[in-house]
N, C-alpha and C positions, 0 to 999 in steps of 0.2 A: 311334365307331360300334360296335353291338353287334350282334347278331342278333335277330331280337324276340322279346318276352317270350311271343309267343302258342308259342313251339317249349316253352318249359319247363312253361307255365302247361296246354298240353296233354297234355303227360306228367304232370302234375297231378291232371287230372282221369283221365283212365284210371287213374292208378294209384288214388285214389279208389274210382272207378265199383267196381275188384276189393275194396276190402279193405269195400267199404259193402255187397257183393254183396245183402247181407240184407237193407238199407235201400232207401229210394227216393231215389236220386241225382236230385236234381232242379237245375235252375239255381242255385234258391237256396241249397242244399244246398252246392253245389259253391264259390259263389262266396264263404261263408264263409270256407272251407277256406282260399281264394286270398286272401281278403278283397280283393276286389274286388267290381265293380257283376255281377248278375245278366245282364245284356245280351251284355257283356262274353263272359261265359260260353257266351251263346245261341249268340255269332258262331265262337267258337272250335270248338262243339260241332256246329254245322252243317261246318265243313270238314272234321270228323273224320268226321262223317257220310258226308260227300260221298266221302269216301276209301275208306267202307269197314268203318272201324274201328271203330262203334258202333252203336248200334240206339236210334232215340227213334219217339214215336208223336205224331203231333200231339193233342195235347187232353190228353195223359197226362204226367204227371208223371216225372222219371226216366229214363234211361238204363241202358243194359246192353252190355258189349261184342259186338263182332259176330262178333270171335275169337277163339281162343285166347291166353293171353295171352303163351306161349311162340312165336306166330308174329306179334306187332307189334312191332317194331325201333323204336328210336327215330329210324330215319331213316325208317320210315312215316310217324310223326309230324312231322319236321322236313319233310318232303315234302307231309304232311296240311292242315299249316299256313302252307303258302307262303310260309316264311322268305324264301327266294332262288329265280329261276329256276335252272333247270342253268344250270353251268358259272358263275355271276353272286354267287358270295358275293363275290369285290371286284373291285369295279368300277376301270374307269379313267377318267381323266379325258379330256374330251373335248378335240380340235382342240389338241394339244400343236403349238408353232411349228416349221414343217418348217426352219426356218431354221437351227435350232439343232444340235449335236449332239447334244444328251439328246432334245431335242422329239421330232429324228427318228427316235430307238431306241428308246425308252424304254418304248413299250408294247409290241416285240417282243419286248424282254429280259425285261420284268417278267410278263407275261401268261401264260407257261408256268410260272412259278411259282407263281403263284395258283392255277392251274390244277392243279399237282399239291397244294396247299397244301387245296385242296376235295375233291380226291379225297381226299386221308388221314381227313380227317375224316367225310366220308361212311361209311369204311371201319370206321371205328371206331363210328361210331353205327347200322354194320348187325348189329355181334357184339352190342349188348347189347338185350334185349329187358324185355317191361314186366314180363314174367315176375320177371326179374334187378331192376328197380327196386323192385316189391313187394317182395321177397324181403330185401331191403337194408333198405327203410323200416320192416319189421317186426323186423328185427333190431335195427337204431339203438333204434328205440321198448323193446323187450326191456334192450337194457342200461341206459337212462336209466330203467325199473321198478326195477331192482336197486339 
């Protein structure tokens, strides 16, 4: 099990939306990029929406960030896009057999662990921002010119 692809495919598209600033980011636009369905695009761009993080107009084509792009964290977006409730990136299984010795501990012992295992990673996708991913993707692209 993985995390869904709407967390990267978001960060996708913002990063995107900055470097086309000049162009008109539209769905279709977008979904090239990802080479996925246009739709696709629309649902992911509504939660961004919804979050905050973008600015679209209905009847007009294209998007535009809503903010700076050194204050959206990638845990904006991992939060934008309803990867995991809090605390709920892994899950436990349900009704383990009180019978047993593991059944009975098993989710006390493991659950604090997950649990700090969500915080780290939270932690780490609050330091980098889309600023920092831009910034990346325009250098990769610079040395594959050379």
């Amino acid at each position: 099990m993985s995390i869904s692809s709407r967390f990267s495919v978001g960060i996708h598209i913002l990063t995107l939306i900055e470097i086309n600033k000049g162009g008109v980011s539209s769905s279709e636009f977008l979904a090239r990029s990802v080479n996925t369905n246009p739709a696709v695009i629309r649902k992911i761009m509504g939660m961004l929406k919804k979050a905050g993080l973008i600015k679209v107009q209905p009847g007009i084509a294209g998007a535009e960030l809503a903010k700076d792009l050194s204050d959206i964290t990638l845990l904006d977006v991992y939060k934008a896009v309803s990867v995991v409730k809090d605390n709920e990136l892994f899950s436990m299984h349900e009704n383990p057999n009180p019978d047993c010795i593991v059944g009975r501990n098993i989710q006390t012992s493991v659950e604090p662990l997950f649990f700090s295992a969500q915080t780290a990673l939270e932690k780490v996708l609050e330091k980098v921002t889309i600023d920092d991913i831009v910034k990346d993707v325009i250098e990769k692209e610079k040395m594959l010119s050379n």
